[in-house]
N, C-alpha and C positions, 0 to 999 in steps of 0.2 A: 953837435950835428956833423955827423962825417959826411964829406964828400965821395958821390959814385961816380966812377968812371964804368958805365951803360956799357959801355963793349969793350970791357976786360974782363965784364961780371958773367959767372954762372949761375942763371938763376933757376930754380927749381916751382912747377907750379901743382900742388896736391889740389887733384881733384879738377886735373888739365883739360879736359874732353868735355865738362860743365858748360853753359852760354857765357859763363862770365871767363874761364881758361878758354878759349877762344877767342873770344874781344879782347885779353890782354896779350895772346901771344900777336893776336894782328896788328894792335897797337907796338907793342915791343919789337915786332922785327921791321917793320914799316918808318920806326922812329927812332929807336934806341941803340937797334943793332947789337945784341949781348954776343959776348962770344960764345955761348952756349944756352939753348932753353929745353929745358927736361920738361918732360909733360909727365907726370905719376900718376894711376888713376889706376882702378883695377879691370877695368873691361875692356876688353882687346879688340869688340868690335866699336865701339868709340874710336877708339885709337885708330882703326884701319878705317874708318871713314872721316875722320879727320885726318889723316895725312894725305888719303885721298883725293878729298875735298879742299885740298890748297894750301895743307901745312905740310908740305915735303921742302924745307928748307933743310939747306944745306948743317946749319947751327943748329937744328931744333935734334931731340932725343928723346922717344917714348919707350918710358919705363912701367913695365905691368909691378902693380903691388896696391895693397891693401893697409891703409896709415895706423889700422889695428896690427901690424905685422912689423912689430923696431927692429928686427935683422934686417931686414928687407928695405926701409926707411933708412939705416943705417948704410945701406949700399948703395944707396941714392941716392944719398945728398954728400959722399966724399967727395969733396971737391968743391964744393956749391957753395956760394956766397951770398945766395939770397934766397929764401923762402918766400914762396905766396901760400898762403894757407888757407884754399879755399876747398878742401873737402869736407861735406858733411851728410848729413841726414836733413832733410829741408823742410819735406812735406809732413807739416803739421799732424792732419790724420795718419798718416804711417808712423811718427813718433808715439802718436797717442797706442796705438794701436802694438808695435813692437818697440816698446818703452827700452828690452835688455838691449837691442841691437843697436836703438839712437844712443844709450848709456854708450855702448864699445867702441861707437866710431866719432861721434864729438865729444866725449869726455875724456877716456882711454885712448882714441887715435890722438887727441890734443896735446896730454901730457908725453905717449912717443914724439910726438914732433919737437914738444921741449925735451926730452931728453935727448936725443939723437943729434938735434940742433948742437948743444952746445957738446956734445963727443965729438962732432964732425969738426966743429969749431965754425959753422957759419957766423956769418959777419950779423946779418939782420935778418929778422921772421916777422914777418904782419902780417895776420888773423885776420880773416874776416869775420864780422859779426853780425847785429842786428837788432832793429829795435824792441822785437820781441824778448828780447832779454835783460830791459829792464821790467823790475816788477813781474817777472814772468808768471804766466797764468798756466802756460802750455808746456811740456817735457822737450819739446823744439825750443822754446826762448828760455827752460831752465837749463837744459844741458851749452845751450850758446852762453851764457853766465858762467857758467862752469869754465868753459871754455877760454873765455877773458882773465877769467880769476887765472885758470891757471901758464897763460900765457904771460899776463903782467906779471905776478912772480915768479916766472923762468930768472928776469932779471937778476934776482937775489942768489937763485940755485947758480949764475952765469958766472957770477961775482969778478976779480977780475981779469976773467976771458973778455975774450972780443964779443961775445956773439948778446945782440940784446934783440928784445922782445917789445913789441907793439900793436892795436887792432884799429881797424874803423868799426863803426857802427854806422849803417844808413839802414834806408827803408825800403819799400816796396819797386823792383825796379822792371820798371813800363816793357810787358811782353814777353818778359822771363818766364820760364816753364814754372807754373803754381801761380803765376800772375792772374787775375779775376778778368784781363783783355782778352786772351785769348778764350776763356770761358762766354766774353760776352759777345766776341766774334761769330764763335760756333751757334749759340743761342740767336743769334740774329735771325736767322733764317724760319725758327721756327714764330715769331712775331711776340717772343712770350721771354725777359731777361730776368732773373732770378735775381734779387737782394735780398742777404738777412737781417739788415737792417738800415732804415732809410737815414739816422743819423750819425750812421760811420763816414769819420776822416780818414786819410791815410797819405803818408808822405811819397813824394813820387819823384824818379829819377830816372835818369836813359842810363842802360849800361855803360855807354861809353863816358858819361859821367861819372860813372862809381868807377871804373876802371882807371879812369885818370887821375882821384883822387885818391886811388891805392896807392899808384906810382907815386902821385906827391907824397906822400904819407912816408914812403917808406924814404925818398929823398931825406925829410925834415925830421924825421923818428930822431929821439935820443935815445930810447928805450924805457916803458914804463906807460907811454901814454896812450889814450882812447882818441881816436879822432871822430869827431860827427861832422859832417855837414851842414851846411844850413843850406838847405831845398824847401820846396813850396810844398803845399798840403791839396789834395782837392777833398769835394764832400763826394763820396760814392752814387750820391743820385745823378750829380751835375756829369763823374764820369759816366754811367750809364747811356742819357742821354744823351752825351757830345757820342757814342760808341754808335748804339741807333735810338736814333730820335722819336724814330716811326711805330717802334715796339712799346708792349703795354709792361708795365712792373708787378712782379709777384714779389712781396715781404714772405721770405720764409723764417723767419728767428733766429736769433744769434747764436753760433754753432757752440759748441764746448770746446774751449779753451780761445775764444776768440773776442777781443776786445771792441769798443764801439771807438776809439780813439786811443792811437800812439805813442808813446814817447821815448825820446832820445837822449833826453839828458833832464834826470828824474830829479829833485829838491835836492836830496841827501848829495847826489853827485855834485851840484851846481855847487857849494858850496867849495869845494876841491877843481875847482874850474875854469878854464874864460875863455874870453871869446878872441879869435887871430884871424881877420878881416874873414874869409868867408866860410869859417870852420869853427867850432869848440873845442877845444883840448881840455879833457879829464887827467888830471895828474894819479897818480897812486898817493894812497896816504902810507908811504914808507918811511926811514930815516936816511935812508939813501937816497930821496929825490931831491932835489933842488928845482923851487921853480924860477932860480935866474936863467932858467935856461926856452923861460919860454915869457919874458921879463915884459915882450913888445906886446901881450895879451892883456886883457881888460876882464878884471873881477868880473864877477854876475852878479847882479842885486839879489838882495835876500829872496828866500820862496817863488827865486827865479825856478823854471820847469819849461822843458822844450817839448811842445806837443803838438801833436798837427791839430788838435782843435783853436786854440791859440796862437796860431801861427801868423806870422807876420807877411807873409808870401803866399798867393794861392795859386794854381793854374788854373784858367779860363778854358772854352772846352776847346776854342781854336788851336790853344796854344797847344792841347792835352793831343790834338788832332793830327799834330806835324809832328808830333812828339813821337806818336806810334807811326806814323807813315800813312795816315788813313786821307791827307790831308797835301 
């Protein structure tokens, strides 16, 4: 585990103008102070409303490009010593629906970022991921698979350069655009909240949660490893009701390609796994890994499986309340 020194580092964030490239560049220049933060994103009026809107720091640098586009990537990260790798295709129905376009930009923009990465000679890359992508059902959690796979063996392609590879995986986070909040926000008013189904779980985090726990991440990376969270779970009725209580429930059916329950670290992984007080690290099954290097972790017991219906943490709806601001 190399040490970073935050403000000598240049770091690059794909897909910077996002809810989550926002919360990190606030957190990063508020705390970390880098000597340089690249924002990459293709749409230029993001960009000019984010700079607008309170990211005209001195350090900061917004770069137009497209992470389908490795010339362009490659001019973007000379110099860059850290990747955040948070561009992609999100919205489930729009995957399903332009299936070649989610292929080009989290499978194909994935492997430009690994290749580019280590031409550049970046020092570290962490992925963002997802728990839709284990066991994926949907072309958003199969292409996010893809996406891991081929970020964990950058390491191999890396071999030995400096530059290593790493992802998180978390869950659904509280308010984000695609979030089922702000749908039940909106739906409030009409006295009528839409669920497809009364028995889905789903894991729940605040941005600035996940955001913090990138930055850990990439602190403690060796390169090779999957980090999850351990966050609470609620049941989709209990959030409904903690959202408005006063509203009646319509069950409309479980969409295509949508699960009634999560998971974040599936049988087959557990066993290549453990736990490091409030996180799981996934090792790769290479011949290049060693896991003395994550020696202070504790095995998983057999046909262990991390899923928000089993979950050992739940939110209550006061907490779920303060959680989004409602409260």
């Amino acid at each position: 585990m190399s040490t970073i020194c935050w403000q000598e580092s240049v770091i690059l964030i794909t897909g910077g103008t996002g809810s989550f490239g926002k919360k990190c560049a606030n957190i990063l220049l508020k705390e970390y102070h880098p000597k340089k933060l690249i924002i990459f994103s293709r749409d230029e009026l993001k960009q000019h409303e984010m700079r607008t809107g309170g990211f005209d720091h001195p350090s900061m640098r917004y770069f137009i490009g497209d992470i389908r586009d490795r010339d362009r990537l490659r001019r973007a990260m000379y110099g860059v010593d850290i990747v955040i790798h948070a561009a992609a295709m999100k919205q489930v129905p729009a995957c399903e629906y332009n299936p070649s376009e989610a292929v080009l930009t989290n499978v194909t923009g994935a492997q430009n970022v690994v290749d580019t990465a280590i031409d550049c000679g970046v020092h570290k890359v962490l992925g963002l991921s997802t728990d839709k992508a284990v066991n994926p059902v949907n072309l958003y959690g199969a292409t996010k698979l893809c996406e891991e796979k081929l970020l964990i063996q950058g390491n191999s392609y890396a071999g030995l350069r400096d530059t290593r590879f790493s992802c998180t995986r978390y869950g659904n986070v509280l308010g984000s655009r695609g979030s089922v909040i702000p749908l039940f926000r909106q739906q409030r008013a009409s006295g009528k909240l839409t669920v497809t189904d009364q028995r889905m779980t789903r894991f729940w985090l605040t941005l600035e949660q996940g955001v913090r726990f990138v930055l850990r991440a990439i602190e403690q990376m060796h390169g090779g490893e999957l980090f999850i969270p351990r966050i609470p779970s609620m049941r989709i009725m209990d959030l409904a009701k903690a959202i408005a209580p006063e509203c009646k429930i319509e069950i409309t059916g479980i969409r295509p390609g949508e699960k009634l329950h999560e998971v974040m670290v599936s049988r087959d992984e557990a066993r290549h796994a453990v736990l490091a007080g409030d996180k799981y690290v996934i090792f790769p099954e290479y011949h290049w890994w060693s896991t003395d290097r994550w020696a202070e972790g504790k095995p998983l017991p057999d046909n262990f499986e991390y899923n928000s219906d089993q979950n050992d943490v739940w939110v209550t709806a006061d907490e779920l309340l303060r959680m989004v601001g409602d409260k």
